[in-house]
N, C-alpha and C positions, 0 to 999 in steps of 0.2 A: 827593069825594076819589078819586083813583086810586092803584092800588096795583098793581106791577110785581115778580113773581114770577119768577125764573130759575133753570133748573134743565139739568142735560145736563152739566156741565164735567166733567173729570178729568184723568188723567194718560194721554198716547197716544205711541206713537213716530213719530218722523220720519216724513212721507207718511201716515202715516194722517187718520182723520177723527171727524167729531165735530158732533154735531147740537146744539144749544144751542135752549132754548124757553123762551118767556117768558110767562106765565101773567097777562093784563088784567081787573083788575076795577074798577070803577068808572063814572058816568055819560058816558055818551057816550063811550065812550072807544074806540070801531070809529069814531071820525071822526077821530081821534089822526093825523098820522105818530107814524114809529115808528122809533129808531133803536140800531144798537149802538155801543157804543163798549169802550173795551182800557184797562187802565192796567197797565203791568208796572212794579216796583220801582225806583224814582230816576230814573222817568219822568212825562213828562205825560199827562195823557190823550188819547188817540189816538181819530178819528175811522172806524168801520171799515165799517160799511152806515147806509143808509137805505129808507125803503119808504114810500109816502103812503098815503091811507086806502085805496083802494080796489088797491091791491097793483098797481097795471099803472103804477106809478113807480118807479124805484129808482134808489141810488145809491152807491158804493164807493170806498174809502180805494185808494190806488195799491198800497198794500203788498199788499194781498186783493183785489185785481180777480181773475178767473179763478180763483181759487179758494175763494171764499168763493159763498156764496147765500144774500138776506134773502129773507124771504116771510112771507103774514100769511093767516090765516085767523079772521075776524070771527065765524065764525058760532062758532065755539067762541076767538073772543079772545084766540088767541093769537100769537106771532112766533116765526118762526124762523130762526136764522145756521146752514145746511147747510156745515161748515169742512172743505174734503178738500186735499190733498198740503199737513197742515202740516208746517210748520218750526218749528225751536228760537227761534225769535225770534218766533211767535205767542203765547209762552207770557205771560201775564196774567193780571188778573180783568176780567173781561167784563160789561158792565152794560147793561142795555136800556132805554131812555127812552122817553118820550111828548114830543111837543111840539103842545099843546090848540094853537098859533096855525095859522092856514091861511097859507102861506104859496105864492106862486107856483112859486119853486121849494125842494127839500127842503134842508135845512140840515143843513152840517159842523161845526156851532159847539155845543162843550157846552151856551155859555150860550143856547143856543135852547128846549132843553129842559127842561122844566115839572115834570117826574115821572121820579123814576130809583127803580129796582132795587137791589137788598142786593148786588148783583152774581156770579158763580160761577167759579172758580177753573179754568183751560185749563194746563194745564202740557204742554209737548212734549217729549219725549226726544232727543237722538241716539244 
C-alpha cells in the first residue's frame, strides 16, 4: 500500500509563493510518477504537474507552466510543486498522486493515478 502525505498549503497574496510537499511511503514507490493535481469548488479536477521516476521528466498544465516547479527527491520520498507569481485563480486543494504503471509518456488524466493524497488547501488573495 502507498500512502501520499501533503503538506505546505495556506493562505498567500497575489504574486507570492508557496512550496507544497508530499510526503511517500510505501513499497516501491520511488519507481511511481508522480503527479499534482487542483480541484477548486464547482470545478473539475484540473491537471497541474507531472514528474516520472527518476525526476529528469516533467510535465505542466498550461495554466502553471512558468510558474509552477515539480520536483522529487527519492532518497527522502518526497515531491514537490515550487508555486511562485500566484494568482487568485490558483486557489484550490491540491492533491499529489502516484501512478504504480510505467507508462512511455507521463499522464494528464486523473484516472491514470493509483494512489492520491488527503490533499492541502492553496488559497490566494488579491
Amino acid at each position: 500500500q502507498v500512502q501520499l502525505v501533503e503538506s505546505g498549503g495556506g493562505l498567500v497574496q497575489a504574486g507570492g509563493s508557496l512550496r507544497l510537499s508530499c510526503a511517500v511511503s510505501g513499497r516501491t514507490s520511488s519507481s511511481y510518477a508522480m503527479g499534482w493535481f487542483r480541484q477548486a469548488p464547482g470545478k473539475e479536477r484540473e491537471f497541474v504537474a507531472a514528474i516520472n521516476w527518476s525526476g529528469d521528466s516533467t510535465y505542466y498544465g498550461d495554466s502553471v507552466k512558468g510558474r509552477f516547479t515539480i520536483s522529487r527527491d527519492n532518497a527522502k520520498n518526497t515531491v514537490y510543486l515550487q508555486m511562485n507569481s500566484l494568482k487568485p485563480a490558483d486557489t484550490a486543494v491540491y492533491y499529489c498522486a502516484a501512478d504504480r504503471i510505467w507508462r512511455r509518456a507521463l499522464s494528464l488524466s486523473s484516472g491514470d493515478y493509483d494512489y492520491w493524497g488527503q490533499g492541502t488547501q492553496v488559497t490566494v488573495s488579491s
